[in-house]
N, C-alpha and C positions, 0 to 999 in steps of 0.2 A: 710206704707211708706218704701220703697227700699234704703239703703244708699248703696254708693257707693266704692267701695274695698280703691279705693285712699282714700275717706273721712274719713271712719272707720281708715287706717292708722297713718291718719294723727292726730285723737283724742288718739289714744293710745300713740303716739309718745310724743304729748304736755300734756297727762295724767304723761307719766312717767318721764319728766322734772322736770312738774309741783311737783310731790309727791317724788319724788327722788327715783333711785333704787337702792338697794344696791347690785345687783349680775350685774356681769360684763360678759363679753368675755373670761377671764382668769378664770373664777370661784370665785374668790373671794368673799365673802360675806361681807364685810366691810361697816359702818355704819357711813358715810365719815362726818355728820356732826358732831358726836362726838370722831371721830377715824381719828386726822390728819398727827400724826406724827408717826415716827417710829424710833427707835436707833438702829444699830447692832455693838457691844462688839467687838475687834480683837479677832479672836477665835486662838488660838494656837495649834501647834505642839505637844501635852503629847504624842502620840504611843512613846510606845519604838523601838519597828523594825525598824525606820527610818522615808523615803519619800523624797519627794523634801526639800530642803534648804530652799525653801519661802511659803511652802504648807497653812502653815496657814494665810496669807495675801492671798495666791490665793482663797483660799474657800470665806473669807470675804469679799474681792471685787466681786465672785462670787452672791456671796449674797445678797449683798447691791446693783448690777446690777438687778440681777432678779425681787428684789422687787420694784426697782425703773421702772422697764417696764412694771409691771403686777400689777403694783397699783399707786392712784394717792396721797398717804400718802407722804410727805415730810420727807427727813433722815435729822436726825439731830444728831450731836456728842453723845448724853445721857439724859436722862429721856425722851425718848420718849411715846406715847403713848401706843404704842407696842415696847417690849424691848424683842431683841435678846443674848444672851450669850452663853460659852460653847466651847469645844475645839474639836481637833482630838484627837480621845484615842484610837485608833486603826488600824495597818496599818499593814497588813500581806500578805502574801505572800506565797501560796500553792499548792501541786501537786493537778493536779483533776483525770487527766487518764494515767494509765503507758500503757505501749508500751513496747512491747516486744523486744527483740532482735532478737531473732530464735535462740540463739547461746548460750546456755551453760557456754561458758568459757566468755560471755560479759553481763554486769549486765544490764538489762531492765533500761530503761530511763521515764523522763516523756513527754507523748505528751502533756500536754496542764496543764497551769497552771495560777493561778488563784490570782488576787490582791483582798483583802477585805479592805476599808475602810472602819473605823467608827467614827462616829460625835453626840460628846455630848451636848445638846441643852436645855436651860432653857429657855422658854416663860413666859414673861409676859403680861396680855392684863390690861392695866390699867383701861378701862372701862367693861370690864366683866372678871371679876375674877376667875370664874367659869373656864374660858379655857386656862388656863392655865397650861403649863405643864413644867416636867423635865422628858427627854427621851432622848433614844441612836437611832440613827438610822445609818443604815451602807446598804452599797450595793456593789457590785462587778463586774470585770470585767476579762475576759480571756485573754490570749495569747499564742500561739505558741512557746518552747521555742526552738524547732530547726531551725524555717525560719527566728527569732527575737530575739534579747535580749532586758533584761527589759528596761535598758537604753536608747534604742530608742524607745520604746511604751508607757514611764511611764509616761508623760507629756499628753500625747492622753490618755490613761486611767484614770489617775487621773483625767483629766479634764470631762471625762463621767461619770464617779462614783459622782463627786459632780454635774455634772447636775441632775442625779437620787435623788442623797440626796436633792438637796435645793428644788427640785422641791414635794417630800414627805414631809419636815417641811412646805412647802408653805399650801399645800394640808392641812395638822393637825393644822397650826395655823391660818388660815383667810379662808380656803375655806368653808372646815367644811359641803360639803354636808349631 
């Protein structure tokens, strides 16, 4: 007996209703009948080298967005199922390539220099305990400091560096390939 491409679709579709999946579109592996909620912590500002004025409210709305579009767990104020913590601890700023001058009597510059942040992050999975963790993760991003100053790329940088980051804590705490 032949079944037919639509038929066969259509059994796996109402198969995987039916049994529930737990990997999604986003990667996620979450286990939604016993994994509903999730808290994330105000993470704060510890770098000593600076940053933005409100960086660490931007990272944790950052956060609490990401995972409210790439999962269907409910935020909730605290004791969630999966509880977020952890601050900024690192926030630097460095040469990466000098540039010469050609000149002697005129001191080499840098062409291209370099923002590091880094974000200290305690996971808790209240139903598997096992994955659970406490890590740093940090990433970074360039700029030009002859055609830019920091001041007006720092807002655009910052904001790329914690897409990088939240989307690696996303990856190590629920995707879990």
């Amino acid at each position: 007996m032949k079944l037919s491409k639509s038929l066969i679709l259509s059994i796996a579709l109402l198969a995987s209703t039916l049994f529930g999946c737990t990997y999604g579109f986003t990667g996620a592996s979450i286990d939604y009948n016993t994994t509903k909620t999730i808290s994330i912590a105000n993470f704060f500002n510890d770098a000593v080298d600076g940053g933005l004025p409100n960086m660490g409210q931007l990272f944790t709305e950052d956060m609490k967005d990401y995972f409210q579009r790439n999962t269907k767990l409910e935020l909730v104020p605290s004791k969630g199922d999966l509880q977020f913590e952890g601050a900024i601890s690192r926030y630097n700023i460095s040469p990466q390539a000098v540039v010469s001058s050609g000149n002697e009597n005129v001191a080499d510059r840098s062409g291209l220099m370099r923002l590091t942040i880094g974000v200290e992050v305690a996971f808790t999975n209240l139903n598997k305990e096992e994955n659970n963790f406490k890590r740093s993760f940090s990433f970074y991003a360039d700029y030009d400091p002859q055609t830019t100053s920091l001041t007006s790329v720092e807002p655009e940088l910052v904001s790329q560096i914690f897409k990088e980051i939240i989307f690696e804590i996303f990856q190590q705490s629920v995707a879990q390939w």
